[in-house]
N, C-alpha and C positions, 0 to 999 in steps of 0.2 A: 872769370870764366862764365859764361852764358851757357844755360843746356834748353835745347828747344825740340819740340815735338813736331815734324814736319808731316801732313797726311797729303796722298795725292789720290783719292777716288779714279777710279774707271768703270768700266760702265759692269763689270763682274767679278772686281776687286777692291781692294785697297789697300794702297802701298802705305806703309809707317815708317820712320826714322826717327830716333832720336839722338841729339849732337849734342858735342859736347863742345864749344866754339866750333871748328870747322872737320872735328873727329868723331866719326860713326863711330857709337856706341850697339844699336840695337838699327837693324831695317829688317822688314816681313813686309811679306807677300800675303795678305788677307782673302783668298779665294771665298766666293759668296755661291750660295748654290739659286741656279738661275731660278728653279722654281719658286724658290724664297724671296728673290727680286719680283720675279710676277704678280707674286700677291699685292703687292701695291699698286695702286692706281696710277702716282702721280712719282715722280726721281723723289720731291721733296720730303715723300711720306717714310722713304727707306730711312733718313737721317736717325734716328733713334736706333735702330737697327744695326747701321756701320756705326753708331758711337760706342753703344756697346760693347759689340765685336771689338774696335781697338780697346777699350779700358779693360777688355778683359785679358787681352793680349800685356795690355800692358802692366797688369798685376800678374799677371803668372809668369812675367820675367824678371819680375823685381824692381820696377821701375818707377819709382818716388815722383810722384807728380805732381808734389810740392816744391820739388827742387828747381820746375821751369821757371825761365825766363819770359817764356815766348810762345804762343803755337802759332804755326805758320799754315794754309791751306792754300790746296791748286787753286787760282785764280778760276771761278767760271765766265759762261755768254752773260756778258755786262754789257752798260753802255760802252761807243769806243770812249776809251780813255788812252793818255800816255805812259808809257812806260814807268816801271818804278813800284816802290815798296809801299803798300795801301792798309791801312789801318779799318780791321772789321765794322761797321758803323751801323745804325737802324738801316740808313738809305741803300745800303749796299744789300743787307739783309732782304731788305722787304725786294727789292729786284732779285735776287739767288730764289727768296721761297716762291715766289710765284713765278717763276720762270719768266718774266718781263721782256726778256730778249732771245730766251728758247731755254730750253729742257735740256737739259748735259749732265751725267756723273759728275763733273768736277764743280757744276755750282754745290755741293753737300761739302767742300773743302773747306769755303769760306763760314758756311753755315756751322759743321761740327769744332772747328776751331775754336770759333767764337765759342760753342757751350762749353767746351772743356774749359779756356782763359778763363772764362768771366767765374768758375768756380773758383779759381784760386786768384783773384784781382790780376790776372799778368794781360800785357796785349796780346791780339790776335792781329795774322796780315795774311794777306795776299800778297804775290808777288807774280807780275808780267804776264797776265791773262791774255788766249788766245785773242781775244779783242783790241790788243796795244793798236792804238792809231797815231803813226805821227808824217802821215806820209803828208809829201812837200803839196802845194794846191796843183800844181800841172801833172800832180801823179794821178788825179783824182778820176780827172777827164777821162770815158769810154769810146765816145765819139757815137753815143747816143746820149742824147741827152736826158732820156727817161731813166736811164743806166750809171751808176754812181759805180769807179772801185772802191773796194771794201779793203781795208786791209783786217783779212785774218789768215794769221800764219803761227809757225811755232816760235811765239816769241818768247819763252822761258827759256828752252835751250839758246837760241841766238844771242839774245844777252846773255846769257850764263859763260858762252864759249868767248864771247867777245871781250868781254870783260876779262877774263881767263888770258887770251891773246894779248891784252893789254899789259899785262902782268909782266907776262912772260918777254917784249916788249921794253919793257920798264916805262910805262906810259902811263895814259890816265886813256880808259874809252870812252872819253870825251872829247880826246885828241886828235882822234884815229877816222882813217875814211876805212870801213872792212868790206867786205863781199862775202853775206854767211851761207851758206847752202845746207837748208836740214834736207837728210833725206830718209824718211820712213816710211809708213805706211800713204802719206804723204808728201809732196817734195815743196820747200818753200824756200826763194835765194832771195835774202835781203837786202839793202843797201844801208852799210850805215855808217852816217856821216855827223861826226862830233856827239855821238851819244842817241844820235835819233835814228830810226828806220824810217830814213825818207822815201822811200819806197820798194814794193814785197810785193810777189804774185799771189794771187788768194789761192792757196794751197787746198781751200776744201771746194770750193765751188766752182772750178774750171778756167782760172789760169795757171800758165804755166807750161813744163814737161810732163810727161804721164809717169806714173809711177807706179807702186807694185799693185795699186787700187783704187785708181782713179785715172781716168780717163785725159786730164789736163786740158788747155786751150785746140777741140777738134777744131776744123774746116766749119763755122759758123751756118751759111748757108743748107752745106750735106745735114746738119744739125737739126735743123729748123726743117728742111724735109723728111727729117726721118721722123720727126719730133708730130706731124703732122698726117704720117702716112697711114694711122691708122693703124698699126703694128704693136701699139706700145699706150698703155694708160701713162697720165703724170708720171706718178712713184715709180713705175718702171721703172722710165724716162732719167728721173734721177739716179735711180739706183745704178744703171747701168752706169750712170759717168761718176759718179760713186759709189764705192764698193765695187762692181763689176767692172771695169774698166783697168788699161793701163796691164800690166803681167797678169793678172785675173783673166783679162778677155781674152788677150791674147793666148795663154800658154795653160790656164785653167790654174794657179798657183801664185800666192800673192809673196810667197820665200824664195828671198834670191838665193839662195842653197839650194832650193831646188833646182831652179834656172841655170846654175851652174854646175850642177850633177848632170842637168839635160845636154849641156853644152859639150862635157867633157865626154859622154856618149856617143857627139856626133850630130848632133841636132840642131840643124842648121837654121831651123824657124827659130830656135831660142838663141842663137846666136845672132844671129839678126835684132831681134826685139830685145835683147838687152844693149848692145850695142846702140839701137834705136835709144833705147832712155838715158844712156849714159850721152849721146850726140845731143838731147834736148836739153838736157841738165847743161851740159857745157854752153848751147847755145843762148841760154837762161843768162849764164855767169855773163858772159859777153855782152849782153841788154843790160846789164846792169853796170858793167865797165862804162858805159856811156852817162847815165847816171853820174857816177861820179865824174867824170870826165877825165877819165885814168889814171885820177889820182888814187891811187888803191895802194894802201900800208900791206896787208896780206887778205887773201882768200881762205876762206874757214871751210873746211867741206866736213860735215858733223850728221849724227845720225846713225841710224842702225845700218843702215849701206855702204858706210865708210868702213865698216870692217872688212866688205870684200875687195880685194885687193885687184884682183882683171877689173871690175869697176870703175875703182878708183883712176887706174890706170888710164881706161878710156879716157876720162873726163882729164885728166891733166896734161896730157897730150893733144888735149887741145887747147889749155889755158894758160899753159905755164908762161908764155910770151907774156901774159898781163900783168904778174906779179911771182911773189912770195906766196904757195901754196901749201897750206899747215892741213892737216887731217889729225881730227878731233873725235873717233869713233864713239857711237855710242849718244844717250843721255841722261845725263843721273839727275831727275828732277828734283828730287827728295835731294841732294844735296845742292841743286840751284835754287829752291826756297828754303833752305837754310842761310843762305849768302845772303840772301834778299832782307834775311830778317836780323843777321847780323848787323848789315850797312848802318840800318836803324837805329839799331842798340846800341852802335860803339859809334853813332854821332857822325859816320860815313857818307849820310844820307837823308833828307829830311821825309818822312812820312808824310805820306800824299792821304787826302779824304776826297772820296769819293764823292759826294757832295757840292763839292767844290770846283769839280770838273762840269763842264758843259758840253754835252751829249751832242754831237753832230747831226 
């Protein structure tokens, strides 16, 4: 039996588990109070801060931290690398502390793991960081050539549920051509084909369908003039098509529970504009049908939006022609970086070093 410590930082929490092979023993919710985050200058400076806060957590529930195998951390903004189970290393470190690729609550994953292992000799990993790149070369193309696609999506859940699909399957998701659809506060439909996400919509920076907080792939040109028009600084700019965009702009509310309280009211702008994002999500899934060239084992539709049911609804009713359509609600990180750190240990898997990868 393996028991491993899983942390997944956000930007004014931190999520803990600890597993015992693949059974939750202890998960908390570590709420951080924002004024206490502000004092620091830098994400990297908090790290002592949320170590603490879990060890102490983790002594006042009785929790033997001699007994791990393993600690496991949310992957952070890394070079792209490919999917898979990553062993904490200098190289990985010195990119997390100085923000090398940008500043994010979840580069402190990799970093606190790593201090907690190295006190009792055990590994440290990351597992399937928002960074995973393995999309095909003709995904890459923009049709600008100054303009590269990026693949960043939620690829911890995607592989977690895929894999899961596999299973369940009797396969290996290696095997498998899927079509995964996160949809949260963000929406990102992957394509994946024998174990890789050959190609994803960049879920944070404007492609795609719009979602509960983001704007997704607008009309380009209307963009660029409005972008221009003297209305709006940069950071607006962006803000609007993150964070403000998508159910925010629309309806002033980024919970589809609200949206669906508005609807059952009678409110016919919100019946529209979700209808509107579930029509784009399906039209997503379809772009990606093509991808694989309709070979598609099942459609994964995962995420905190999969629990709404008229939703889901929309979107299946228009895809179920393409395949096997599974809904996957929800994401339990904290137990997909535990999988991740399992694979490792029981030899499932070979642990990847960052180092070793060559940075696009």
């Amino acid at each position: 039996m393996y028991r491993l410590l899983a942390i997944n930082p956000g930007s004014t929490s931190t999520k803990i588990g600890v597993y015992d092979n693949e059974r939750s023993i202890l998960e908390e919710t570590l709420r951080h109070d924002t004024s206490e985050l502000e004092s620091y200058k830098t994400v990297f400076e908090q790290y002592q801060f949320r170590k603490q806060t879990i060890l102490e957590t983790l002594h006042n529930e009785g929790i033997n931290l001699q007994r791990l195998s393993a600690v496991v951390g949310r992957g952070g903004v890394l070079k792209p690398i490919p999917g898979g189970t990553y062993r904490v290393n200098q190289s990985m470190l010195e990119d997390l502390q100085g923000g090398r690729y940008g500043e994010h609550a979840s580069n402190l994953g990799g970093i606190i793991a790593h201090e907690i292992a190295s006190q009792f000799n055990i590994p440290a990993f990351i597992v399937d960081p928002v960074v995973v790149d393995e999309l095909q070369p003709v995904a890459r193309l923009s049709g600008l050539p100054e303009i590269e696609r990026r693949s960043i999506f939620h690829a911890l859940n995607q592989k977690a549920v895929a894999r899961k699909m596999a299973r369940q399957l009797g396969k290996k998701y290696e095997d498998l051509s899927l079509i995964v659809c996160h949809m949260g506060g963000g929406i990102t439909v992957g394509a994946h084909h024998l174990g890789r996400v050959i190609d994803v919509n960049n879920g944070l920076n404007g492609d795609g369908p719009f979602s509960p907080e983001r704007a997704g792939g607008v009309p380009v040109g209307d963009l660029v003039a409005l972008c221009y028009s003297g209305q709006f600084y940069s950071k607006e700019m962006v803000r609007k098509l993150v964070g403000l965009g998508g159910l925010v702009g629309y309806l002033g509310t980024n919970d589809a529970r609200d949206v669906e309280s508005m609807i059952a009211e009678g409110n016919e702008e919100a019946k529209l504009v979700y209808e509107a994002m579930a029509y784009q999500v399906a039209k997503e899934i379809g772009a990606y049908s093509v991808v694989l060239k309709g070979k598609i084992d099942a459609i994964i539709l995962t995420g905190g939006l999969a629990y709404g049911d008229s939703f889901i609804q929309m979107i299946k009713e228009r895809i179920e022609w393409l395949g096997q359509v599974i809904v996957m609600p929800g994401e339990n990180e904290l137990q997909a970086l535990v999988e991740g750190g399992l694979r490792v240990l029981r030899g499932e898997e070979q642990e990847q070093l960052y180092d070793q990868v060559v940075a696009r």
